[in-house]
N, C-alpha and C positions, 0 to 999 in steps of 0.2 A: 571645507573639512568639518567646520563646526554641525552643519546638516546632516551631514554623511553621519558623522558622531554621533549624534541625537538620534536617528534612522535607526543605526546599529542596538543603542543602548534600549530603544522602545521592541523592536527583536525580540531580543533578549531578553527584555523583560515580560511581556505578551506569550512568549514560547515555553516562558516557567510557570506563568498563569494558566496555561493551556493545560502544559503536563499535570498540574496540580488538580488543576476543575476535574480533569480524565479519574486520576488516582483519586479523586473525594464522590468519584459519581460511580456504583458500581454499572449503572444502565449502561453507562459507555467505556467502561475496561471489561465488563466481563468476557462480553463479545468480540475482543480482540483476543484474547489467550483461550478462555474458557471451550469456547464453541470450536473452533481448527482443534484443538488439541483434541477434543471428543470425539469430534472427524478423525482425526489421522488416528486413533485405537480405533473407532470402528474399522477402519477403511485398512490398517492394516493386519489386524488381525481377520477380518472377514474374505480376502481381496489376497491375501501375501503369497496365493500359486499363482496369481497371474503372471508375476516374473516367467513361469514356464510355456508362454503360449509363444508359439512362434513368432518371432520378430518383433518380441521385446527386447528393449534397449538392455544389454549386460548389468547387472547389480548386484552388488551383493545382497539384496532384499529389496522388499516391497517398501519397506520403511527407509533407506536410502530413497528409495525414487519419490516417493508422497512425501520428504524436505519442504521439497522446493515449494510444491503445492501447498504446504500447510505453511510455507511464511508468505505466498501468494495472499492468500486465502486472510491472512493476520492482517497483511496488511493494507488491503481493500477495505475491511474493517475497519482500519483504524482512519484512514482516509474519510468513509463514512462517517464516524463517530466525531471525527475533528469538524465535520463540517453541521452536525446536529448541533455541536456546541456551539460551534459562532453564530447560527441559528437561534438557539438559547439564548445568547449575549444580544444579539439584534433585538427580541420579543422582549426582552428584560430592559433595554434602554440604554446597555450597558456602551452597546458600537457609538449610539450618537453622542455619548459625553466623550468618547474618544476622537471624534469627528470635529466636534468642539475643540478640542485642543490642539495646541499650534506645534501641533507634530503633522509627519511625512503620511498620506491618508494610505497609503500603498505598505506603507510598513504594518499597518494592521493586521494586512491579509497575511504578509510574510511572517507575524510573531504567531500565528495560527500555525502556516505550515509550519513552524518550527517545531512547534508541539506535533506536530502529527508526522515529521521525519523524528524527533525522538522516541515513540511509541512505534513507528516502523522498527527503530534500532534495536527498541528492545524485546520486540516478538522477533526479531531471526536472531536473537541472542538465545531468546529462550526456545524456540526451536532446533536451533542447533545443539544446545545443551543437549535437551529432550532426545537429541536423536543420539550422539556421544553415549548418554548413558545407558541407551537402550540397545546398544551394540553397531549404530552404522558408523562405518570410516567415511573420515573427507576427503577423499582420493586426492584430495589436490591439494592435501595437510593445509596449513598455516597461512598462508595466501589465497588459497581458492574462498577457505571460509569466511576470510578479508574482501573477498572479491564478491561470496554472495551478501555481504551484511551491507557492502556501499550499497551496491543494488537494488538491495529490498529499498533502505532506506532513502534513493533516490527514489524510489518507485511511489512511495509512501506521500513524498511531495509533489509528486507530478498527480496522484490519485488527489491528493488533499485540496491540491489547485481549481479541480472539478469541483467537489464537495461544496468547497467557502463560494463559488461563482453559484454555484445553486440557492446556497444559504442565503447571500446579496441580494438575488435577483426577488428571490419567494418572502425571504424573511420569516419564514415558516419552519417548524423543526418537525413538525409531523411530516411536509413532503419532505423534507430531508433524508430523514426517517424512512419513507418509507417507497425510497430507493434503494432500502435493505434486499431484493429478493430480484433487482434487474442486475446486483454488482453479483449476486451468484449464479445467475443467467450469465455474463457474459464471461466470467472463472471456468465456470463447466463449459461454457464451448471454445474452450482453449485445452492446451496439453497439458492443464496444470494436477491434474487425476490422474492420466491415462494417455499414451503414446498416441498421439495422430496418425501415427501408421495405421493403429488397428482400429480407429474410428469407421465408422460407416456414413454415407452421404447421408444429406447434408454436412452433419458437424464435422467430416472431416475436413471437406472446403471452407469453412468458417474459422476453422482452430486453424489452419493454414497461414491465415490472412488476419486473423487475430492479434493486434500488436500484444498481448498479453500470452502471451505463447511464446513469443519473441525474448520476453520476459524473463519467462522461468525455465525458457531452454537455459538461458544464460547463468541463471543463478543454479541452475540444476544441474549443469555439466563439471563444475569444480568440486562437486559434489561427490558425483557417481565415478569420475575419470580422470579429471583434471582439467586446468586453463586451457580453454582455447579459444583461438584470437577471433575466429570466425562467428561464433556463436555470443563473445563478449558486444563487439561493435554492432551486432544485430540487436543486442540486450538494450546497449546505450544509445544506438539510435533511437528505439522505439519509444525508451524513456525522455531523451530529448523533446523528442515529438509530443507528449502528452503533456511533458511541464508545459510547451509553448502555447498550447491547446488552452489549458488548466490556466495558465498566468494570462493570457488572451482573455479568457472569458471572465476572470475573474477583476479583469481590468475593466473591462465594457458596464460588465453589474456595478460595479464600484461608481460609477459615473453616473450611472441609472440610478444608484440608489443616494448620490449626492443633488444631484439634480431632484425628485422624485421626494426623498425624505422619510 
């Protein structure tokens, strides 16, 4: 119990260091609010008759359905951003004086995703604001909007778990970094913009098969309509799937990078 204790307490405390490094560095918060939220005025004010083309999904507006996508989009970000920084902290010295101490070496990786499902939390907080005050409903009131904020922020940890396994393996913050423009490659070939219905081949067999479509159908239906069980358990499978991916790889690097040094 006393391990477990200490485990928890280095968490906890590693995931307030996180959030903190985030909020003191603008390079790595702007890109989480700044950038989606730019997008979602462009894209809705530019984009907001596409509601009208046939066999698009029911909405009340173009800005109900681009939600989902801009807390996607936030928190792919913040996934990436968590993992430049424990990159940062690697280059700096900062991981092997914690490697050095006679704490749980696994709990490091975990007080990172903490900080990076907190920064999930707080971009579908502010997305959903954003959307509230700009006139969309939550069709699915008080719980749905409960249902897309776990969501995001599981999502947040399962994306964060890739990032830190990247960051272990390179120890480098520029490749970290500069896996900025494959995480928007793989958001755009998902339904997190635009219905998969009305895609055209290729991407719309891609966004099909996409677990990140899986995703934001999930978070995007309690949105536009309301819970539904069908599209949840697709959401949280997919998310399952990617922490075990995420915590897998970030297990293997963490071993590489104890061994290696």
């Amino acid at each position: 119990m006393s391990e477990l204790g200490t485990g928890v307490r280095v968490v906890r405390a590693l995931g307030g260091r996180s959030i903190r490094q985030t909020f003191r560095r603008p390079q790595l918060m702007s890109p989480i609010i700044v950038f989606p939220t730019l997008l979602l005025a462009i894209q809705t004010g530019g984009a907001g008759a596409g509601i009208e083309l046939p066999g698009f999904p029911p909405v009340q507006s173009f800005l109900q359905f681009m939600l989902a996508g801009s807390m996607m989009q936030a928190m792919m970000l913040a996934g990436n951003s968590g993992g430049i920084a424990f990159a940062v902290d690697i280059e700096m010295g900062f991981t092997d004086r914690l490697f050095a101490s006679p704490i749980p070496r696994f709990a490091i990786v975990l007080g990172r995703l903490a900080g990076t499902a907190a920064l999930g939390l707080l971009a579908s907080l502010w997305f959903l604001a954003l959307g509230l005050i700009f006139g969309a409903h939550i069709e699915g009131g008080i719980p749905g909007a409960l249902l897309a904020i776990a969501l995001i922020t599981a999502s947040a940890i399962a994306v964060g778990g890739i990032g830190a396994a990247i960051a272990l393996r390179t120890g480098s913050a520029s490749v970290v970094q500069g896996l900025f423009p494959l995480v928007l490659v793989v958001l755009f070939l998902s339904s997190a913009f635009f219905p998969k219905e009305l895609m055209v081949e290729p991407a719309k067999t891609i966004a099909e098969y996409n677990p990140f479509s899986f995703i934001v159908e999930g978070v995007r239906e309690p949105i536009i309509s309301g819970i539904e069980a069908k599209q949840t358990l697709e959401a949280i499978a997919a998310i399952a799937g990617i922490i075990l991916l995420g915590l897998g790889l970030s297990a293997s690097a963490l071993r590489h990078r104890l061994r290696t040094g």
